[in-house]
C-alpha positions as CSV (number, residue, x, y, z in Angstrom):
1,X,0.0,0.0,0.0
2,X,1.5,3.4,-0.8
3,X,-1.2,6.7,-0.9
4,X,-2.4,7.5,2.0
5,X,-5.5,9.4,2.1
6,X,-5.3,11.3,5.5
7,X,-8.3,13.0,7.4
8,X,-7.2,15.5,10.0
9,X,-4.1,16.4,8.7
10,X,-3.8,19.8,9.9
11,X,-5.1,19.1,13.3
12,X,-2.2,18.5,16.3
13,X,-2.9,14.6,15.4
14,X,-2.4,14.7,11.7
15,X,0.9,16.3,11.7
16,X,3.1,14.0,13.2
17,X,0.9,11.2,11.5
18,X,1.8,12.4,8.2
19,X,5.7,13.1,9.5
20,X,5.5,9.4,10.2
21,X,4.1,8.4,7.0
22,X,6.9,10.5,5.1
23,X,9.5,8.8,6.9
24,X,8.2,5.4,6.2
25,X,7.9,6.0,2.6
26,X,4.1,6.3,1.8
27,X,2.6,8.9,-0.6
28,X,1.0,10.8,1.0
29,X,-2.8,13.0,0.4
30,X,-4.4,15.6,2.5
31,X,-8.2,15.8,2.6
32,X,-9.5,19.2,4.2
33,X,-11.7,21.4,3.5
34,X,-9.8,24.6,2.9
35,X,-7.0,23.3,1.2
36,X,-5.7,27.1,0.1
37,X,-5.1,27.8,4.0
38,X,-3.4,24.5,4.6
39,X,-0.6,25.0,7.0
40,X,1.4,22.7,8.8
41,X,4.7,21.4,10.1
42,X,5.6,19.1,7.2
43,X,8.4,20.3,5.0
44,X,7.7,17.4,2.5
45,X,5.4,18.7,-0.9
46,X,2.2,16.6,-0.4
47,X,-0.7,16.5,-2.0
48,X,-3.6,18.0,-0.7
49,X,-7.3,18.2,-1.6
50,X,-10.7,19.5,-0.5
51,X,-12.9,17.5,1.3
52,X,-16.2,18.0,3.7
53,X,-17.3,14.8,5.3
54,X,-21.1,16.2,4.6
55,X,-20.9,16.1,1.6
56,X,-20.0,12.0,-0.4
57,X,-18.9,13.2,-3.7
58,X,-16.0,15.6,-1.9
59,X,-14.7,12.1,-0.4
60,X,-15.5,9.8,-3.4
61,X,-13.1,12.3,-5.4
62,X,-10.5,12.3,-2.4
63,X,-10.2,8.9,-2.6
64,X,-9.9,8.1,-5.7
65,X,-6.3,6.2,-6.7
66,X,-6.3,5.8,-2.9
67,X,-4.5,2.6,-1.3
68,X,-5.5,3.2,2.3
69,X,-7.2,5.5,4.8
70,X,-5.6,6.9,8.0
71,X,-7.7,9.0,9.9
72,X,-8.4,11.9,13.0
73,X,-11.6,13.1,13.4
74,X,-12.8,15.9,15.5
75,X,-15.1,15.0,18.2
76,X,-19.1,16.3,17.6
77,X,-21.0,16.0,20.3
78,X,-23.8,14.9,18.3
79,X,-23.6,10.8,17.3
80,X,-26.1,11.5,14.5
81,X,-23.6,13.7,12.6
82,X,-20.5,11.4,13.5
83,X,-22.6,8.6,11.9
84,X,-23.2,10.5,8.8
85,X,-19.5,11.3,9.0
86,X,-18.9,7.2,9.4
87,X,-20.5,6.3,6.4
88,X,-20.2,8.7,4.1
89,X,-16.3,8.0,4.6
90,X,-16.9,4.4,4.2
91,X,-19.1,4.4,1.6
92,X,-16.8,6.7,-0.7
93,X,-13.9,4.5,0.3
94,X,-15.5,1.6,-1.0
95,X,-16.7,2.6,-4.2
96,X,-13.2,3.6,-4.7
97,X,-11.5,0.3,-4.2
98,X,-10.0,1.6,-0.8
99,X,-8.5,-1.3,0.5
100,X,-7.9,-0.4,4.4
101,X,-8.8,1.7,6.7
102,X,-7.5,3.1,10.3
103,X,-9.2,5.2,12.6
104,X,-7.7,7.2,15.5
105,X,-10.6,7.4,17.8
106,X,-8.9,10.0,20.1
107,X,-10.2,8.7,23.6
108,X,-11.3,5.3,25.3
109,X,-14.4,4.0,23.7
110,X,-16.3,1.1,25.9
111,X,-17.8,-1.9,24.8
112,X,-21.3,0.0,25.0
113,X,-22.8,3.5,24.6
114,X,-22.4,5.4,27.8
115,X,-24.9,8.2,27.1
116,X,-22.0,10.5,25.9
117,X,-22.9,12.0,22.5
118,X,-19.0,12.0,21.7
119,X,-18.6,8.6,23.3
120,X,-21.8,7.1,21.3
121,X,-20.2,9.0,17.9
122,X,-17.2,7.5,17.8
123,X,-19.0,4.0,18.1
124,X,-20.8,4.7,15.1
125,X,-18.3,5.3,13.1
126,X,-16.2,2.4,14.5
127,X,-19.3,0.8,13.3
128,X,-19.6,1.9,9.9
129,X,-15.8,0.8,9.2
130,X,-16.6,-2.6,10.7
131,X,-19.7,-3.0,8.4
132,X,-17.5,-1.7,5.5
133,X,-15.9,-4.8,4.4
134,X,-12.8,-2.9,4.3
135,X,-9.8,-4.4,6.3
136,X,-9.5,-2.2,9.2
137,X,-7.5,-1.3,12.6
138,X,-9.2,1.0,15.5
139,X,-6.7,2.3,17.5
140,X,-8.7,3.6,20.9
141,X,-5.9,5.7,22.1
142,X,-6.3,6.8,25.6
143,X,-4.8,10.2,27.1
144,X,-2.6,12.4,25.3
145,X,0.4,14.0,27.0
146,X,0.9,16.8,24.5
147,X,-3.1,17.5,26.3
148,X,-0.5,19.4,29.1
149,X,0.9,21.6,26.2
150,X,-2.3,23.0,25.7
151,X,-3.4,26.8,26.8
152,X,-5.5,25.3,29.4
153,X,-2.8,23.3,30.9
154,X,0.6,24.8,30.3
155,X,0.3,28.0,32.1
156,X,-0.9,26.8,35.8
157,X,3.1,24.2,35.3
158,X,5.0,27.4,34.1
159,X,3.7,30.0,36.1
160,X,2.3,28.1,39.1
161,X,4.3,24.9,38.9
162,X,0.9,22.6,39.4
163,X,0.0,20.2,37.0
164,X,-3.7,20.4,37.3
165,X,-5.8,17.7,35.6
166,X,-9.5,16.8,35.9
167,X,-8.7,13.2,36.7
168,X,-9.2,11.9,40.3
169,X,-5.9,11.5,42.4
170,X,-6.0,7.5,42.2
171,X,-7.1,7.3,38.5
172,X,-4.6,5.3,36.7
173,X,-3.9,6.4,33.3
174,X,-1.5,4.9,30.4
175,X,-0.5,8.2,29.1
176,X,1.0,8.1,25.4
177,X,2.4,11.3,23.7
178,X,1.3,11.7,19.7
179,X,3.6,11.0,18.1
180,X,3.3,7.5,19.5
181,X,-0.2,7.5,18.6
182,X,0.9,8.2,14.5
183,X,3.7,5.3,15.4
184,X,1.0,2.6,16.1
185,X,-1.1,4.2,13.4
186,X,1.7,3.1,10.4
187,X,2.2,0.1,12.2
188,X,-1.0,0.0,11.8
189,X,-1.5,0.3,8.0
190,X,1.4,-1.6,7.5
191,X,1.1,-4.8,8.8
192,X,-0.7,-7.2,6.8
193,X,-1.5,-9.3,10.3
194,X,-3.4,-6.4,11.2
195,X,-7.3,-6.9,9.5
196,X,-9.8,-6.3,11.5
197,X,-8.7,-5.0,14.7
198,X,-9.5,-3.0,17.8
199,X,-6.7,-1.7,19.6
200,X,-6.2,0.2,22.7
201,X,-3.3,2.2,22.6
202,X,-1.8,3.9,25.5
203,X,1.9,4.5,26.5
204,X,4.7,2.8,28.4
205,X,4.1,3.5,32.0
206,X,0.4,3.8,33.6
207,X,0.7,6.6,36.0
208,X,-1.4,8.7,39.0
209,X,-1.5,12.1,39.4
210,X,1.1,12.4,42.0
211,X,3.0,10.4,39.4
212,X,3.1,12.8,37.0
213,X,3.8,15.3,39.0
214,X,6.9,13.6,40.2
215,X,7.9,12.9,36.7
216,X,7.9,16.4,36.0
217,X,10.4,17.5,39.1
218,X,12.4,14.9,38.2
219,X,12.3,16.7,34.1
220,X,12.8,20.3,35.3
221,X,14.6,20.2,38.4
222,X,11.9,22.1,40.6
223,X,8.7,20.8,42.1
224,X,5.6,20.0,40.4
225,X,2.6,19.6,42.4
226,X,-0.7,17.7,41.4
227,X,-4.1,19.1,41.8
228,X,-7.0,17.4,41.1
229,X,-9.8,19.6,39.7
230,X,-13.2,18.4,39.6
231,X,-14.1,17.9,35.8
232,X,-16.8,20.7,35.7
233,X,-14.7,23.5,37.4
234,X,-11.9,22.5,34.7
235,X,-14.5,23.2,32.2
236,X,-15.7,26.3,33.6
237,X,-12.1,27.3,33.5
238,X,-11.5,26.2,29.7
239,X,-14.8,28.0,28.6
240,X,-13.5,31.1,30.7
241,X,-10.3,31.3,28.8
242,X,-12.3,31.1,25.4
243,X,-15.6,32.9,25.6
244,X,-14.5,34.8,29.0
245,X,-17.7,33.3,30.8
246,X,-17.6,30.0,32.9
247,X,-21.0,29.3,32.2
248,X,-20.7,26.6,29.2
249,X,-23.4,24.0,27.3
250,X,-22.8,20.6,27.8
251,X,-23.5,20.2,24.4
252,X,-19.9,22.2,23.7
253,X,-16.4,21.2,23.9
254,X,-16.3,21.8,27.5
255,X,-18.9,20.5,29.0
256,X,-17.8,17.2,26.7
257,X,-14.4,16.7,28.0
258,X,-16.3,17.5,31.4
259,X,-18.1,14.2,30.7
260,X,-15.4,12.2,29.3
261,X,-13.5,12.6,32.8
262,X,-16.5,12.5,35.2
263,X,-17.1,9.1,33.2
264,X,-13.6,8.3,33.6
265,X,-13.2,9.1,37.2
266,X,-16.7,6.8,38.1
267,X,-15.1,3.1,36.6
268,X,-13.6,0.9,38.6
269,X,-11.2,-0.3,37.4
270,X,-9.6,2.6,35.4
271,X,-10.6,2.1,31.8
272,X,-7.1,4.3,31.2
273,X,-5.1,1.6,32.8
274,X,-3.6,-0.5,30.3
275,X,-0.4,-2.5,30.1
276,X,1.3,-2.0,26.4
277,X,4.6,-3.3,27.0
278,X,3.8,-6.5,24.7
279,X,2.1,-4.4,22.2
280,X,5.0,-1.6,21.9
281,X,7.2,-5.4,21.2
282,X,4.9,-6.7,18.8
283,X,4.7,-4.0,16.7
284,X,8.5,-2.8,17.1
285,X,7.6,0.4,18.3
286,X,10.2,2.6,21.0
287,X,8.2,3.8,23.5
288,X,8.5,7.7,25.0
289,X,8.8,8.0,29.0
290,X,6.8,10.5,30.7
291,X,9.7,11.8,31.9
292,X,11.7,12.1,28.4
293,X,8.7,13.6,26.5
294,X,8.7,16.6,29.4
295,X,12.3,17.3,28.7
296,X,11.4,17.7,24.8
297,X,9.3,20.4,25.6
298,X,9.5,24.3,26.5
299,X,8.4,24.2,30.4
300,X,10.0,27.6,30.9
301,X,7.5,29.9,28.8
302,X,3.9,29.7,27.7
């Protein structure tokens, strides 16, 4: 397999996805929907074309001459629309002799629909690759630690030196940083043993709070204390930042990831706790260390 049709290529996920799928060799197309104002970090020429998952014949013409699919989505917090999203993909994929298909889901996903719109959407499109009859891998990625390099992270380490997360202070998570995620994601859509999968993917070590926080002394040579926010005050404080109001919908990006980690925080056990030592083996994949990512990064200025 050698073109690559990628969804979410300009997002924080699709970059080092399609850095990784340069360096292995594939050809490599874009899909987005302004592709005039495409801008990324990729300083490789690759192809890129418009597409809008609304509408099929966009995504038939995107994958036409197209080998494989490797995709990011954006969470809508509406499963209707990530349904539609799901098969019209799918459907445009097939009728163009796309032979495999690998989907980033982003988060966790259960076994069953939770009641969480985003949750429920990413089933239904999981869904509508399984009913393809394309070969497939779902990678269910868990928690991201580039998440800390966001504006609503970032600041409270540098300035405050508090890694503040809405996760409670025993919740075991196995976080990975993205540029594993785009690792297992070629690995992925290269191995031919790899057909109809569902994969969890987290990273090397499965960490608390206090854990983290300890990793990060250890980076930056000062302390780093963890605080455990409860998930709607961390959303309140991320629709602040944004709109300049803490009042949010839960319909909204906010009150979502409010959701995801109030769902989170209620299983027992963690649904984030995951061992991937024999995975990382299997696949031939070098894991990145908590405390390695950290020193890779900026922790010194916002």
């Amino acid at each position: 397999m050698n073109r690559v049709l990628v969804y979410g290529a300009s997002s924080d996920q699709g970059i080092p996805l399609i850095n990784a799928l340069i360096r292995k060799g594939y050809n490599v197309r874009a899909a987005t929907r302004n592709p005039e104002k495409y801008k990324n970090e990729i300083t490789s020429n690759i192809e890129t074309i418009k597409a809008d998952l609304h509408d099929i014949e966009t995504l038939k013409e995107a994958s036409k001459g197209v080998d494989s699919i490797a995709m990011n989505l954006p969470f809508v917090f509406d499963k209707n629309i990530a349904k539609e999203w799901g098969l019209n993909i799918t459907s445009a994929a097939t009728e163009m002799g796309v032979r495999k298909i690998v989907f980033n889901t982003s988060c966790y996903v259960a076994p069953k629909d939770n009641g969480l719109e985003a949750h429920d959407g990413r089933r239904q499109i999981e869904k509508a690759i399984e009913n393809s009859g394309m070969d497939y891998v779902v990678i269910r990625s868990l928690v991201f630690m580039d998440n800390l390099l966001r504006f609503w992270s970032k600041p409270s380490i540098v300035n405050h030196n508090i890694f503040a997360y809405p996760c409670d202070p025993n919740l075991k998570i196995s976080w990975i940083c993205l540029e594993d995620v785009a690792a297992f994601m070629v690995a992925a859509l290269s191995s031919d043993d790899l057909r109809k999968d569902k994969i969890l993917v987290g990273g090397p070590e499965i960490l608390v709070g206090d854990e983290v926080a300890q990793r990060f002394t250890n980076a930056l040579g000062r302390e780093i204390k963890f605080s455990s926010l409860k998930p709607e005050n961390f959303a309140a404080s991320m629709s602040k930042l944004i709109t300049g109001s803490e009042e949010y919908e839960e319909v909204s990006i906010y009150g979502g990831m409010a959701a995801f980690y109030s769902w989170y925080n209620e299983q027992e056990p963690s649904p984030l706790d995951v061992d991937m030592n024999d995975l990382y083996k299997k696949l031939k994949i070098k894991p990145t260390y908590f405390e390695d990512w950290i020193k890779q990064h900026d922790w010194d200025n916002i």
